[in-house]
C-alpha positions as CSV (number, residue, x, y, z in Angstrom):
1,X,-50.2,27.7,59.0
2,X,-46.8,27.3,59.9
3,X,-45.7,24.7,57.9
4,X,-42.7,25.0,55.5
5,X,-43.6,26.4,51.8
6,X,-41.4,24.2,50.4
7,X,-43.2,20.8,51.8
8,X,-46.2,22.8,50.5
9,X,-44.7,22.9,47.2
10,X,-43.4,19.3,47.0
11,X,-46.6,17.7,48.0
12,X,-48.2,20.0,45.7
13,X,-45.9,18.0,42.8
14,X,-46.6,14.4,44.2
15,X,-50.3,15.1,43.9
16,X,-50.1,16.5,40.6
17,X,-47.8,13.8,39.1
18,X,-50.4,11.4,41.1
19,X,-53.6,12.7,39.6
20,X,-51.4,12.0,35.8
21,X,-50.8,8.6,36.9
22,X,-54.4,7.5,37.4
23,X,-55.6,9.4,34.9
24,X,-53.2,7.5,32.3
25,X,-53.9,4.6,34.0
26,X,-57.6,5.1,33.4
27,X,-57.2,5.5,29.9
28,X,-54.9,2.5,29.5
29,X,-57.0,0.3,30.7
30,X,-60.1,1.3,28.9
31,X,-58.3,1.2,25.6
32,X,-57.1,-2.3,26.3
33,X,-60.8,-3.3,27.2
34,X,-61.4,-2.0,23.3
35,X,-58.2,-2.9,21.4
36,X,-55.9,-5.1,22.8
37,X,-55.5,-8.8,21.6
38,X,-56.2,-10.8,25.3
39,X,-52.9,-13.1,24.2
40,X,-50.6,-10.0,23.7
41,X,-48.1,-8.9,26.7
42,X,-48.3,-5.3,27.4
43,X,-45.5,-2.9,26.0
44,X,-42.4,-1.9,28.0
45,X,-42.9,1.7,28.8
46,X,-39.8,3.9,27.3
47,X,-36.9,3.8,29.7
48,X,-36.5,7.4,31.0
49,X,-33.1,8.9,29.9
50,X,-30.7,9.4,32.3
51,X,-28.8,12.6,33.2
52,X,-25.5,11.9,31.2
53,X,-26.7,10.4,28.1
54,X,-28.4,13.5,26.7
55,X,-26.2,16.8,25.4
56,X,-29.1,19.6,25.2
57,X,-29.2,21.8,27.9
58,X,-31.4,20.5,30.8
59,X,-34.3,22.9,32.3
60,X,-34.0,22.8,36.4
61,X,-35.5,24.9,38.5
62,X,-34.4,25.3,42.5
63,X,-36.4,26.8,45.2
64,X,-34.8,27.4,48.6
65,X,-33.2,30.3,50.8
66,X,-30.7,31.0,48.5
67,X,-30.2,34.1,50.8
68,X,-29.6,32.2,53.5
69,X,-26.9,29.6,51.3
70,X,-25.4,32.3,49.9
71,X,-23.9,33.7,53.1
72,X,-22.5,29.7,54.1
73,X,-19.2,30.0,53.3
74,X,-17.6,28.2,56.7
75,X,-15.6,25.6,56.6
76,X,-18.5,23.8,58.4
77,X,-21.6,23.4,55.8
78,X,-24.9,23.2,56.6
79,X,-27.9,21.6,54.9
80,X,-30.4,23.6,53.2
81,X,-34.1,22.0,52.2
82,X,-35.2,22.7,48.6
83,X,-37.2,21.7,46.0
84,X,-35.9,20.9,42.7
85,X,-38.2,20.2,39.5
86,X,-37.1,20.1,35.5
87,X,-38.5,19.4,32.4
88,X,-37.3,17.6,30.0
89,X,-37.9,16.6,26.6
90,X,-41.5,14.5,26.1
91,X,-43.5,15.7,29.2
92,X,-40.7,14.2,31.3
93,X,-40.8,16.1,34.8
94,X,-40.3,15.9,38.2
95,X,-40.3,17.8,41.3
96,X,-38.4,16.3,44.5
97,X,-37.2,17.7,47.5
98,X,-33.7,17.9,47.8
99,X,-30.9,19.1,50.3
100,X,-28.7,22.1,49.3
101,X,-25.2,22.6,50.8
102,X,-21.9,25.3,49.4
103,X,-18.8,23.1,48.5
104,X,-15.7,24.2,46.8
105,X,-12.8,26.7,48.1
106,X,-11.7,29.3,46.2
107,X,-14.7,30.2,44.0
108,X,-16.8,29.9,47.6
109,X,-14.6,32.7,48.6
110,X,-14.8,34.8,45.5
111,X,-17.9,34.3,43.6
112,X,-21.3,36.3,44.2
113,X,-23.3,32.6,43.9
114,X,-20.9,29.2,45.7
115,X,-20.7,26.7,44.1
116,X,-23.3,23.5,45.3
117,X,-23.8,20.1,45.8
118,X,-27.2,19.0,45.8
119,X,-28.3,15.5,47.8
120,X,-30.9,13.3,47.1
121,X,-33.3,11.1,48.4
122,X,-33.1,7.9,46.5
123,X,-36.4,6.9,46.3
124,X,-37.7,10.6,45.4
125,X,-35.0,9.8,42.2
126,X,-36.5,6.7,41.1
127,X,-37.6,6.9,37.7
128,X,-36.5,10.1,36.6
129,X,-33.3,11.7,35.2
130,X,-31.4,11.7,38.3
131,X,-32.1,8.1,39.0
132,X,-28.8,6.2,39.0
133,X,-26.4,8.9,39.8
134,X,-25.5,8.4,43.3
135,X,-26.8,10.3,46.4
136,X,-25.5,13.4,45.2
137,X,-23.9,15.5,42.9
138,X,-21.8,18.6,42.2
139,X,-23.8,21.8,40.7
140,X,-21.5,24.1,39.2
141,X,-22.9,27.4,39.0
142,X,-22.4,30.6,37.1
143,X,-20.1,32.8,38.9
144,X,-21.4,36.0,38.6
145,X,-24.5,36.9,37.0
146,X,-22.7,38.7,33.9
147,X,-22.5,37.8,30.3
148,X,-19.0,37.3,30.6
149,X,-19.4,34.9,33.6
150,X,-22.0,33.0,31.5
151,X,-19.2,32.6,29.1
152,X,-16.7,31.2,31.5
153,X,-19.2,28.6,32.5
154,X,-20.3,27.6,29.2
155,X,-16.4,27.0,28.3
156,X,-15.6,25.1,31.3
157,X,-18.3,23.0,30.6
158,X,-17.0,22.7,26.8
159,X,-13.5,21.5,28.3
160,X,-15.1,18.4,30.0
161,X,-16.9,17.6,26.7
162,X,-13.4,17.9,24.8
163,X,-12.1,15.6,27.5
164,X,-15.1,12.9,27.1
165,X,-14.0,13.1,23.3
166,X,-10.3,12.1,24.3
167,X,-10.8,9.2,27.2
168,X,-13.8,7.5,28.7
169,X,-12.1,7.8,31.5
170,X,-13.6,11.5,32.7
171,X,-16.3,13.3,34.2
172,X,-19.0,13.5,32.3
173,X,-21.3,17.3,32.4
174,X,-24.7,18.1,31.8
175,X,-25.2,22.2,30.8
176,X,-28.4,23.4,32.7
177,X,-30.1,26.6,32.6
178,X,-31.0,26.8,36.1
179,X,-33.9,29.2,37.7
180,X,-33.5,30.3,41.4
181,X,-36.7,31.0,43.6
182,X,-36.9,32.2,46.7
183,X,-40.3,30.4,48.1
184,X,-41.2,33.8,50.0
185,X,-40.9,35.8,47.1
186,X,-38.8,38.0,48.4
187,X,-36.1,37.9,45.8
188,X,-37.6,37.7,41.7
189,X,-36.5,34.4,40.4
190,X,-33.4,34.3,38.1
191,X,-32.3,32.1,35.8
192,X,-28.4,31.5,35.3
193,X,-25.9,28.4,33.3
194,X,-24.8,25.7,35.3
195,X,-23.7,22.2,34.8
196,X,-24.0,19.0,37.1
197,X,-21.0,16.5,37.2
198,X,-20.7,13.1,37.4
199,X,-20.4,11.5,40.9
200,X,-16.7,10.2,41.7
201,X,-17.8,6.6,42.3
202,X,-20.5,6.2,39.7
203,X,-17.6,7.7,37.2
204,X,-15.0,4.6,38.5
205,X,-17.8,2.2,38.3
206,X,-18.7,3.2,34.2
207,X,-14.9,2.5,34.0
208,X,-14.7,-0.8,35.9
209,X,-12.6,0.8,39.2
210,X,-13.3,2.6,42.2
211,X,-11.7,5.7,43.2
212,X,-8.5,5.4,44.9
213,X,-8.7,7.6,47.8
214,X,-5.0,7.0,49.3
215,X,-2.4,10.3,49.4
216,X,1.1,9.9,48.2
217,X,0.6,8.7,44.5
218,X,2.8,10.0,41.5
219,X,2.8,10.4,38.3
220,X,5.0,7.6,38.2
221,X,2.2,4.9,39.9
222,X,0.0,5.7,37.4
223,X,-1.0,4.7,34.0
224,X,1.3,5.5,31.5
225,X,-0.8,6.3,28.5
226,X,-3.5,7.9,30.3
227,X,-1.2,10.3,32.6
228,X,0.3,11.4,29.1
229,X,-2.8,11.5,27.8
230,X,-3.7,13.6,30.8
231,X,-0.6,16.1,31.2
232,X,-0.9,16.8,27.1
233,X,-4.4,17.8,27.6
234,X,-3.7,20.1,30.5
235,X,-1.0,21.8,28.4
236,X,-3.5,22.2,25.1
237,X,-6.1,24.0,27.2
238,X,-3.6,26.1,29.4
239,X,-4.1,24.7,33.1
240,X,-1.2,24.3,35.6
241,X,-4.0,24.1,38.3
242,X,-3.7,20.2,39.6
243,X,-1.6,18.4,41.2
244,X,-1.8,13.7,40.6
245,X,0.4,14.1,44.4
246,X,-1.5,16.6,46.2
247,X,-4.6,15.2,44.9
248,X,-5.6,18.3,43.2
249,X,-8.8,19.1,41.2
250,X,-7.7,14.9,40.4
251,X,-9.7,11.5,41.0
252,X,-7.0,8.6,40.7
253,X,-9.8,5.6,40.2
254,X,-8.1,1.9,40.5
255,X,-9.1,-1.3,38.5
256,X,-9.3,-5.0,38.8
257,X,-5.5,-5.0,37.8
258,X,-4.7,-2.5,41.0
259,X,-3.7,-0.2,38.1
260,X,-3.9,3.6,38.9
261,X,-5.7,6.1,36.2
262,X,-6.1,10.0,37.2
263,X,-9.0,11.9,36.0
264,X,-8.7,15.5,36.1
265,X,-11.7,17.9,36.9
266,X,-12.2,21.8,38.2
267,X,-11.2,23.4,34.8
268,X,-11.9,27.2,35.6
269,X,-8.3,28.2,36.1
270,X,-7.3,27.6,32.2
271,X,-5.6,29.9,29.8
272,X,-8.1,28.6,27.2
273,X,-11.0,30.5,29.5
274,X,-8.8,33.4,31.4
275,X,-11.5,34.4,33.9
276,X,-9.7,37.3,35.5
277,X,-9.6,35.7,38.6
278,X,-6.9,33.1,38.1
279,X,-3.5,33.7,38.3
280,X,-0.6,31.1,38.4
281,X,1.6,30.2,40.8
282,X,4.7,32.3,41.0
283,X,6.3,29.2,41.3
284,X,6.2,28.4,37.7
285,X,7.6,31.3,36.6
286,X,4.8,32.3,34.0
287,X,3.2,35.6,34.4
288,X,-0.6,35.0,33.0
289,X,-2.3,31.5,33.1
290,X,-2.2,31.8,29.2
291,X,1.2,30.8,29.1
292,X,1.1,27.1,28.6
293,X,3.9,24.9,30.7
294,X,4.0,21.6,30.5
295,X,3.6,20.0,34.1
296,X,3.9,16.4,33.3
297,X,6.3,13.7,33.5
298,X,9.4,13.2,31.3
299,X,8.6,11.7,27.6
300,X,10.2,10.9,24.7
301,X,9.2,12.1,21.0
302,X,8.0,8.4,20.7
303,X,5.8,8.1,24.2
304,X,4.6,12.0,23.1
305,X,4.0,10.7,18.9
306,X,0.6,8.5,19.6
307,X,-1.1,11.2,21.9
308,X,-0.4,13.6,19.5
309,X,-2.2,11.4,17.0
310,X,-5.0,11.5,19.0
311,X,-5.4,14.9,19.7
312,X,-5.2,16.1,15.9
313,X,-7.3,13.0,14.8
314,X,-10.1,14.8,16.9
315,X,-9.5,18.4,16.0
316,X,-12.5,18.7,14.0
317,X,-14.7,17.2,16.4
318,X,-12.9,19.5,19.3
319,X,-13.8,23.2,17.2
320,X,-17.1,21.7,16.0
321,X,-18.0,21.4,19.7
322,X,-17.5,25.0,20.4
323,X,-19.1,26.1,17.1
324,X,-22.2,24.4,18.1
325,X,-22.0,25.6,21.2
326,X,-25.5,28.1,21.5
327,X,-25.0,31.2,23.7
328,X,-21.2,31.2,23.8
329,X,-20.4,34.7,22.4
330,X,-18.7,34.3,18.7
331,X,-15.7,36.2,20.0
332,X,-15.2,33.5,23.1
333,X,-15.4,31.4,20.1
334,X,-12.4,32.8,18.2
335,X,-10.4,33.4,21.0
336,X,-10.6,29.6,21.9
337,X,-9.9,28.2,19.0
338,X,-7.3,30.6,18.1
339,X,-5.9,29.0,21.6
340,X,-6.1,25.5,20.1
341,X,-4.3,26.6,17.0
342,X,-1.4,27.5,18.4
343,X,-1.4,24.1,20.5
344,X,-1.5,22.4,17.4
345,X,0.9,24.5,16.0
346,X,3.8,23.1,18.4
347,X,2.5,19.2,18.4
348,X,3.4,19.3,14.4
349,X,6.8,21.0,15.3
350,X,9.7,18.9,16.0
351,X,11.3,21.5,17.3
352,X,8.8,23.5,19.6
353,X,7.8,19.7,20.9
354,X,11.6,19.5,22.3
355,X,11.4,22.9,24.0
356,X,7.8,22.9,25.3
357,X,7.6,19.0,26.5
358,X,11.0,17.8,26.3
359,X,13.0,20.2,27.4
360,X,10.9,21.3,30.1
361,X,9.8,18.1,32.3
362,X,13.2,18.2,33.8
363,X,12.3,22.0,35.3
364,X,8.7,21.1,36.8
C-alpha cells in the first residue's frame, strides 16, 4: 500500500526478465553437460541491435500520468516517472523506468499531445535497444490523434530518411507506434505514431565532431558543399523554417579540422507536408508554405551542378521510400511526390535554376 504503481510495474519486469535468465541459464548449462566438446569456447551471444540500425517500425509502450504531462507546458519542465517497455523482433524486450518531460515550443503550444523527451538511466539501458544512445532522446509524437495527423508524422519522419539518403551527416529516426497507459486506469490506453531522434552528440560523434554550440555562425563559416547540400534540400521539400545564424531547428557539429557542418532537423513546417498549422513568415513574401524560396547562400550554375547530381541520382530511392511507406494514405503519397516532381522539374531547367536559386539569393 502506498507505494507507486509504476515501481510496482518496473519490478514486476526485472523479476520476470530475471526468472528468463535463470531459466536459460539452466538450460544452457545442462545442454553443455550433454553436447558440448570440453575444448570448445562458448559462442558469442547475438549483439542486440541498436535503435538506429533497424527501419521497421519499433513497438513501445509508455505508462505514466500523461494527464498530468499533458498540462506542463511552462517554460519550466518538470520530470515525470514512467515506465517504458518494447518489443522487438526475436523476443527482444525490455521494460525500464524512465523520466518523462514536454520539450519543444510551438507544437507544445498547439498540439493536443507535446512533444517529449524521454531520459534514461544508463544502466537500466544496458543491453537493450536504447543502449548507446545517450542519456536521453527526443520523442516526437503525433500531434493530434487524427488520421490526418498520423499522416503528418509519418511524412516528417520520411523527410529525415530522405535526408539520411543525401548526407551521413543527419539525424537519424526510428518510426514507433507508441501505446499510452495511464497506470490508474483512468484513461483507456491509446496507441499513436511517433518517432525518436538521434541525440545531438552521439550524431557529431558517428561523424567524427562534436556539436558546435557557439551563436553567431553563418552560412559563410560553414562547409561549403554540405551548406549547399543543405539549402537545396530545404528548397526541394518546401521549408523556410531554420535559420544556420539563429541556430534554428540547426546543429552546426565541428571536426578535427575546426571545420563547421549544419545539420538541419524539426521538419513539420514544410510545404512537402502542409499541416494547416504552419504559415510563413510574412517576411518572405510567400503566402502558403508551399511556395518554395530558396534561403541559402549565393551559388553559381557550377557550385549548384554537382548537388543537383546528387539529388536526381537518388530520385528513385527518394519516391521508393514513400511508396513503401505502410499506413501513409495513397493520396499523401501523390501529393508528395507530385511536390518532388515539380522540384525536379526546375533543377533540369536552366532557366528556372537562374530565377529560383540564382536570382534569388541576393533577395534572402
Amino acid at each position: 500500500m502506498g507505494r507507486h504503481p509504476l515501481r510496482r510495474l518496473s519490478r514486476r519486469a526485472s523479476i520476470t526478465l530475471a526468472v528468463i535468465w535463470v531459466a536459460s541459464g539452466t538450460a544452457a548449462d545442462a545442454a553443455s553437460q550433454i553436447a558440448a566438446p570440453a575444448q570448445k569456447a562458448p559462442e558469442t551471444a547475438p549483439r542486440t541491435p541498436r535503435l538506429f540500425e533497424a527501419t521497421e517500425p519499433l513497438r513501445v509502450t509508455l505508462t505514466a500520468d500523461f494527464g498530468a504531462i499533458a498540462k506542463d507546458r511552462g517554460t519550466t519542465k518538470q520530470d515525470h516517472v514512467g515506465v517504458l517497455a518494447y518489443a522487438g523482433p526475436g523476443n527482444d524486450t525490455a521494460a525500464m523506468e524512465v523520466r518523462l518531460r514536454t520539450r519543444g515550443h510551438y507544437r507544445l503550444r498547439i498540439c493536443q499531445y507535446p512533444p517529449l523527451k524521454v531520459v534514461f538511466d544508463r544502466a537500466q539501458t544496458a543491453h537493450t535497444i536504447f543502449a548507446h544512445q545517450g542519456g536521453s532522446l527526443k520523442l516526437v509524437v503525433q500531434c493530434r490523434s487524427s488520421r490526418s495527423y498520423a499522416n503528418y508524422l509519418l511524412e516528417e519522419h520520411l523527410i529525415y530518411s530522405v535526408y539520411n539518403l543525401l548526407t551521413e551527416r543527419s539525424f537519424r529516426a526510428r518510426l514507433a507506434v507508441v501505446t499510452y497507459v495511464d497506470p490508474r486506469e483512468k484513461h483507456a490506453p491509446e496507441t499513436r505514431y511517433g518517432f525518436f531522434l538521434e541525440d545531438d552528440d552521439r550524431m557529431a560523434a558517428r561523424n567524427g565532431a562534436s556539436v558546435f554550440k557557439e551563436k553567431g555562425v553563418y552560412q559563410a563559416d560553414t562547409d561549403f558543399g554540405q551548406m549547399t547540400l543543405l539549402a537545396v534540400f530545404q528548397y526541394m521539400i518546401g521549408n523556410t523554417d531554420w535559420s544556420v545564424a539563429g541556430l534554428h531547428n540547426i546543429v552546426p557539429i565541428r571536426d578535427s579540422t575546426s571545420t563547421i557542418f549544419p545539420v538541419p532537423y524539426d521538419f513539420d513546417w514544410s510545404g512537402v507536408i502542409w499541416p494547416p498549422y504552419a504559415h510563413p513568415d510574412p517576411r518572405l513574401g510567400i503566402a502558403t508554405v508551399r511556395q518554395r524560396i530558396f534561403r541559402g547562400a549565393c551559388r553559381t550554375p557550377a557550385d549548384l551542378a554537382p548537388v543537383f547530381a546528387r539529388f536526381t541520382a537518388l530520385k528513385d530511392s527518394i519516391y521508393g521510400l514513400y511508396r513503401a511507406q505502410p499506413g501513409l494514405e495513397p493520396d499523401r503519397v501523390k501529393q508528395a511526390l507530385e511536390y518532388y516532381d515539380e522540384f525536379y522539374k526546375t533543377t533540369n531547367d536552366p532557366g528556372r535554376v537562374d530565377r529560383e536559386f540564382i536570382r534569388s539569393c541576393a533577395r534572402n
